[in-house]
N, C-alpha and C positions, 0 to 999 in steps of 0.2 A: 785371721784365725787366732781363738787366744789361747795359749798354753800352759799349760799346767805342768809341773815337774812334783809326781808322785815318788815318794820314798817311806819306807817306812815308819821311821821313828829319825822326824828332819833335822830337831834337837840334836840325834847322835850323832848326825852326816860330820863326818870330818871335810868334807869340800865346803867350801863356801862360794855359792854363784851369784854373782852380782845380777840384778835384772830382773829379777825371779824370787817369788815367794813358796818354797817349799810345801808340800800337801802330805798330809799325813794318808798312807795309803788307807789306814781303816775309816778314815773319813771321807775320804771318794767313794769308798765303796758301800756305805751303810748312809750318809746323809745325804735326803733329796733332794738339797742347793744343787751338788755336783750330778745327778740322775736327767734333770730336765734339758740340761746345755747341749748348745748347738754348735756344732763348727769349732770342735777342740780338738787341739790336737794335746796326748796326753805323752812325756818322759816317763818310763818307765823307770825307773833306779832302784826299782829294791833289790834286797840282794842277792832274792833266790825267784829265779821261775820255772823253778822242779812241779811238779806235776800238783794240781791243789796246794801250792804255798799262797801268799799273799798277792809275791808281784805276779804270778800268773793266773790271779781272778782278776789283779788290776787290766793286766791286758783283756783279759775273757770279758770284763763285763764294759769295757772300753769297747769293744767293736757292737754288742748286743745293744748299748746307749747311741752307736754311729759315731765314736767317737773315732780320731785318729790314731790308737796308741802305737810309740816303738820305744820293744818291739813288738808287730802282733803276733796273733797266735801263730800264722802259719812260718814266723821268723823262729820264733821260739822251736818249733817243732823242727823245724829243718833244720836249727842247729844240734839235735838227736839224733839228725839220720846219717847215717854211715854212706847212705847210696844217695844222698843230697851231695852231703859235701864232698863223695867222687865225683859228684856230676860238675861241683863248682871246680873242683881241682882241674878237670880237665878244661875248661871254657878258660882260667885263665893260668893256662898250662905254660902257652907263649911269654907271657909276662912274668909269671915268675921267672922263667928261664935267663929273660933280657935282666931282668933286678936281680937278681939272687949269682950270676951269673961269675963274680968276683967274690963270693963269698963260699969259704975254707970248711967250712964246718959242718958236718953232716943233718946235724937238725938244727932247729932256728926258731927261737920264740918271740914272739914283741909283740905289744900290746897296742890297741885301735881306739881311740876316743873322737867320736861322731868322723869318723873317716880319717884321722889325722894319727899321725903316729911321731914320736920324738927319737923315734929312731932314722938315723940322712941315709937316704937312697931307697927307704923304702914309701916314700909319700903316695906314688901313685897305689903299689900294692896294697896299701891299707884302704885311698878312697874305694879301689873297688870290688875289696872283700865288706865291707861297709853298706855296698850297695846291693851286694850278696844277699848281707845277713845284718840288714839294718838294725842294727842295737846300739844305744847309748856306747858304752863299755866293753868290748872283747879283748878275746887273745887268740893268738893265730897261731898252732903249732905246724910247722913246715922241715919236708924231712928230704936227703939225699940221695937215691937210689939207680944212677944212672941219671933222672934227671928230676927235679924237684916236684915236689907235689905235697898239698895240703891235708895234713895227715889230721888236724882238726880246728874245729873254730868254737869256742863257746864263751858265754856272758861271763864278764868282768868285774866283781863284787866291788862296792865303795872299798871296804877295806882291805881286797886285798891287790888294790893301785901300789906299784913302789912308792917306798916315801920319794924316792928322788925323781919321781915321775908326778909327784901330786900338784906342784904349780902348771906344770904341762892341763894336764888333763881339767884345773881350774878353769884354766886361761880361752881352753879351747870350749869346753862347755858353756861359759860364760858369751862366747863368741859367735858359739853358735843359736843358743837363744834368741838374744838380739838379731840374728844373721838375718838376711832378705830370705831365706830360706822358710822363715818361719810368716814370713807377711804375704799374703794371698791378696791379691786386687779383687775388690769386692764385684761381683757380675753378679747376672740372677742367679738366683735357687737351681739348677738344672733336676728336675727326675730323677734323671739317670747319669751314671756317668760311661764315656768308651773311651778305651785305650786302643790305638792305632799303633803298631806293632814295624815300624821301620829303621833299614839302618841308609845311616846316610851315607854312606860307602858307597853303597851296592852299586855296579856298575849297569846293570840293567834291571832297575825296580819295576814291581807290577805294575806300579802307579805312580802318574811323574808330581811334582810338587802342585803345579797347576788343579790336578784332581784333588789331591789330598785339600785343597785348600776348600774345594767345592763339597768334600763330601764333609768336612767342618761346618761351613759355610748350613749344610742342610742339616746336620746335626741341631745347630744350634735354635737353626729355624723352628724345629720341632720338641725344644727345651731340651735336649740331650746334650749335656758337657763331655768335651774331648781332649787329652791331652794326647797327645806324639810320644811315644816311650821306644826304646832302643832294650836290649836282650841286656841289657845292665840291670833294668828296673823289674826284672822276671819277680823279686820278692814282694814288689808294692802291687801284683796282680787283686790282690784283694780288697784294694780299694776302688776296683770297679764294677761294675754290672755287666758289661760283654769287654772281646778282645776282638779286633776284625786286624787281622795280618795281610799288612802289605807289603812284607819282603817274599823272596822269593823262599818257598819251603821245600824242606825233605827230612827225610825220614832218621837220618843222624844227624843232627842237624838241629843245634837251640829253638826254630822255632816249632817243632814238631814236641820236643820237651816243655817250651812254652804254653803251647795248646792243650797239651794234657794236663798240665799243672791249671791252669787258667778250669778246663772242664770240672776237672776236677773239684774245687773252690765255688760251683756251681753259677760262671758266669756262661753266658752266652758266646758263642766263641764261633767264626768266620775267619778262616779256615776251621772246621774241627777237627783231632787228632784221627778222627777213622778215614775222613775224606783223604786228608795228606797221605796217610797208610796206602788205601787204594789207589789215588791217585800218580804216586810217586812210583810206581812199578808196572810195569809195561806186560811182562808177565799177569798179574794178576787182573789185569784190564780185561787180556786177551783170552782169559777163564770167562771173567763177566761175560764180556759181548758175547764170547759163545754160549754161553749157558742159557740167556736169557735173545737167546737166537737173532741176534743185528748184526745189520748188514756190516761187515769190515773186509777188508782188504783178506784172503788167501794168508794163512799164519801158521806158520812151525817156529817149535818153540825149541830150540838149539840146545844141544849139553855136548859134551865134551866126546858122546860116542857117537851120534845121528849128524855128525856135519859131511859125512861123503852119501849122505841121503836124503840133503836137503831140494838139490835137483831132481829125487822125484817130485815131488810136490810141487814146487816152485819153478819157473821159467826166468833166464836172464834180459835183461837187469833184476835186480831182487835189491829190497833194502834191506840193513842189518840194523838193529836197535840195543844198545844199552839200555837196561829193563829202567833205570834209574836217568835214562837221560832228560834233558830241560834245553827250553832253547834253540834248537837243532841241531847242540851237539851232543856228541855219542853216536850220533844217527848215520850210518854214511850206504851211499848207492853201490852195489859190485856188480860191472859190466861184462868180469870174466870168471869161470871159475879158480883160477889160483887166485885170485884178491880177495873171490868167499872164502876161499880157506884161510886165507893169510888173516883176511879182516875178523871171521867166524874165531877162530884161536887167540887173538890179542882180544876182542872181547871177553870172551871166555875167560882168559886172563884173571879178570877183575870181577867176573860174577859167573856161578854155575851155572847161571842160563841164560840166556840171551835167544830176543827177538828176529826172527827172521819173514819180511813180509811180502808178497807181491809187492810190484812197482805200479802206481796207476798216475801217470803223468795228467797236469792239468794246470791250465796258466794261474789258478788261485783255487784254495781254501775258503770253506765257508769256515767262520769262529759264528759260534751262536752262544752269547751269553746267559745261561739260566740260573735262577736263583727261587729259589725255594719253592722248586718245582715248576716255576716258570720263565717263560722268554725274557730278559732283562733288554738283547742289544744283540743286534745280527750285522756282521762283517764279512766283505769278502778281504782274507791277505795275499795280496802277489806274490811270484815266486820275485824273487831279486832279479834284476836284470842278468842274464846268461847263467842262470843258474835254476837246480831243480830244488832248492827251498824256501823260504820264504826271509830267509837272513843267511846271506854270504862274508864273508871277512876280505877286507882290501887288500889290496898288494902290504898298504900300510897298517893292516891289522885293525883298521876301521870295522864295525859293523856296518854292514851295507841292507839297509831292505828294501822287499818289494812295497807297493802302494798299499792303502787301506782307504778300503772304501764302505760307507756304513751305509744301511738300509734301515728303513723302517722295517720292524717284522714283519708287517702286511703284506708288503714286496717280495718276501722270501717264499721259493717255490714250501705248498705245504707240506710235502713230502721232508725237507731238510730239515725244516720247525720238527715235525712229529718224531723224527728220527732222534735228533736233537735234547728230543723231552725225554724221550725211552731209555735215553742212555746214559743221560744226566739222572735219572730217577735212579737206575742201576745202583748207581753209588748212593747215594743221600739226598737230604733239601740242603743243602748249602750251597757254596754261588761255585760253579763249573763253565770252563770255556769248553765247548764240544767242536772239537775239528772235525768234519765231514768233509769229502769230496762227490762230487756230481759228475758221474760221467753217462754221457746220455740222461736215459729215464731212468738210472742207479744212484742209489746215496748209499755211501759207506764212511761209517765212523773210524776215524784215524785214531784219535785218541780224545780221553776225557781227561783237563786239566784242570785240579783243584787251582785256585791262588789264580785267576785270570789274569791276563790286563785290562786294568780301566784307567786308561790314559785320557786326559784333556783334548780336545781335538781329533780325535781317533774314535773309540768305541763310544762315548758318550757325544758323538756328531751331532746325530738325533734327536735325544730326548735332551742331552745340555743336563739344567739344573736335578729336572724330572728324575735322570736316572738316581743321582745320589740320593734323592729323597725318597725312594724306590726301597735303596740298601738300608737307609737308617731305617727306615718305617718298619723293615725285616727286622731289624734289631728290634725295635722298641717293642713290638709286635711280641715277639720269644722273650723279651725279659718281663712284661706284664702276665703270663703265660705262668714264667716262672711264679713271679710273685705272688701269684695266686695260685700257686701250686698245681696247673693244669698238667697231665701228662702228657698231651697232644702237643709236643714240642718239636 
């Protein structure tokens, strides 16, 4: 990729970068040499990019040409918003804490040049307010108030670097041009591009590596370029066309902020932020399936004055749900009445309402995959051996599950499919796991989960390669959609 380092008047630049041939920003921006280039990524350095100045048409008309610039618009603007950089304070709230954690002084300034800072102890803090609010040049004002937080972040003018910072900020500039950072291996042209939305942490991700490699694998197949991004990279969202989220989501929660940010910027976006909204609350499930009359399990919805009135309604065993649970915890079974109350109040605890459901025992779970309105992948999940869920914890804190066993949809009684679609449609066309249970000639929806799993060997048994080329083709499908401006999205 080749780079361009725009400034406005290069003559004046007091840095001198080795590597690099300087651009006069009114000559990017008015001569057609620079208008037709493909595959640039452009430095931004002017010295202002206030609202209609130079270096913010350098950016503006750097993204309308497809160009790469930082920083871009949506960099530039986030570093305006008051309720951006709370949202960045708090995501790396822990990190400051650990850096900042020996230092006396109530607020605290020091300056970021392409992620690096010449001040010792604060390295990692700089790379990744950088990755924040990718810009050439900042400054990071950070304040004391019981416990540290980023009280602002904004662009850093050539002139006004300390002199006794300018070999620093030379050095590193210079380093980073040259850097592997800026050398792309040349592959085909792709379409489109999608960002995959995972942290490698996560102790139990949607999708194990194996998948992710297959739904790349079919990305590519159908010219769509993919890179892996992690909740670091939330500002470079707009160098893509969709976002499809494989970590686990909720509703406080980066990537619920992510999705909205991504929709917003008008990519295509799997999980979307309404799915996650509804999805992540048990409560407002249990509004759905009633409103729109499906079969579900017997449901009182708990508050802090109807819990010695839940046994009218309800017969013992009864389950209790955390509106917000994942996983199958939150979730727990009461055999007697004092453990409903005892359990019903420690819930309570933590959210003003809480789920209260009949018990309908059965050796498995259907999961039926649907995605944009249709059947993807149908599962039966075991409950774990000696236990009524479908994941238990070991003596040694292991996760323990039941079996997983896939079907063709064909196979599936069609009462579970129809059920399945109705309640997946409830919510959205985005991809939903629909837990149902079958007792007799009954199907009742448990719940609808945005973010499924699609695990290697497990849910894609069946179709294999097919399924992933199922999900990209969804994508590519809505971003051509977009691009022709259809509203039927």
């Amino acid at each position: 990729m080749s780079v361009l380092v725009v400034i406005e008047n290069p003559e004046d630049c007091s840095l001198v970068f080795s590597g690099v041939e300087p651009v006069a920003a009114r000559a990017y921006l008015t001569d057609e040499t620079f208008t037709g280039l493909r595959g640039v990524k452009i430095i931004n350095i002017c010295r202002s990019y206030r609202y209609q100045s130079m270096g913010y048409y350098v950016s503006l008309l750097a993204e309308a040409r497809g160009h790469k610039p930082i920083p871009s618009m949506t960099a530039i603007q986030d570093m305006k918003s008051v309720g951006i950089i709370r949202l960045a304070s708090d995501e790396i709230e822990d990190l400051m804490g650990r850096v900042l954690s020996e230092r006396q002084p109530e607020k605290l300034s020091f300056s970021i040049y392409f992620g690096k800072t010449p001040v010792k102890g604060l390295e990692l803090l700089a790379s990744r307010l950088f990755k924040l609010f990718p810009t050439p040049f900042l400054r990071a004002d950070c304040s004391f108030s019981g416990a540290w937080q980023l009280q602002n972040v904004s662009p850093l003018a050539v002139k006004d670097i300390p002199q006794e910072e300018r070999d620093f900020a030379e050095m590193v500039s210079s380093e980073y041009f040259a850097g592997k950072k800026l050398i792309i291996p040349k592959r085909p042209v792709s379409r489109y591009d999608l960002a995959i939305l995972l942290d490698p942490e996560e102790a139990r991700p949607p999708s194990n590596s194996r998948a992710i490699k297959r739904c790349i694998k079919a990305a590519e197949t159908l010219g769509v370029g993919v890179e892996c991004i992690t909740r670091e990279d939330s500002n470079r969202l707009s160098e893509f066309d969709a976002l499809f989220i494989r970590e686990t989501t909720n509703v406080d929660h980066h990537t619920y902020r992510m999705a909205r940010k991504a929709a917003a910027e008008g990519l295509v976006v799997i999980d979307d932020p309404e799915s996650i909204l509804r999805c992540s609350n048990k409560v407002y499930l249990a509004e759905v399936l009633a409103r729109h009359r499906l079969p579900a399990p017997q449901t009182v919805i708990v508050h802090g004055r109807n819990i010695d009135h839940i046994l009218e309604e309800l017969s013992l065993p009864c389950v209790l749900k955390q509106p917000d649970s994942a996983f199958s915890q939150g979730v727990v079974l009461v055999r007697d009445k004092e453990a409903l109350e005892a359990e019903a109040r420690r819930l309570l605890s933590k959210s003003d309402l809480v789920i209260a459901q009949e018990y309908l025992p059965s050796d498995f779970d259907w999961r039926i995959g649907v995605l944009d309105r249709r059947p993807l992948f149908a599962c039966k999940y075991f409950m774990a051996a000696g236990h009524w869920q479908i994941l238990r914890k070991g003596k040694s804190g292991k996760d323990i599950y039941g079996r997983v066993e896939t079907l063709p949809v064909g196979k599936v009684p069609k009462k579970v499919i129809t059920t399945a679609l109705k309640a997946a449609g409830a919510i959205g066309d985005g991809l939903y796991g629909v837990d149902l249970k079958q007792v007799g000639n009954k199907v009742y929806v448990i719940e609808v989960n945005d973010n499924p799993n699609i695990d290697a060997g497990f849910e894609d048994e069946v179709l294999q390669d097919e399924l992933y080329l199922r999900v990209v083709e969804t994508f590519l499908k809505r971003i051509e959609r977009r691009k022709t401006g259809s509203l039927n999205i």
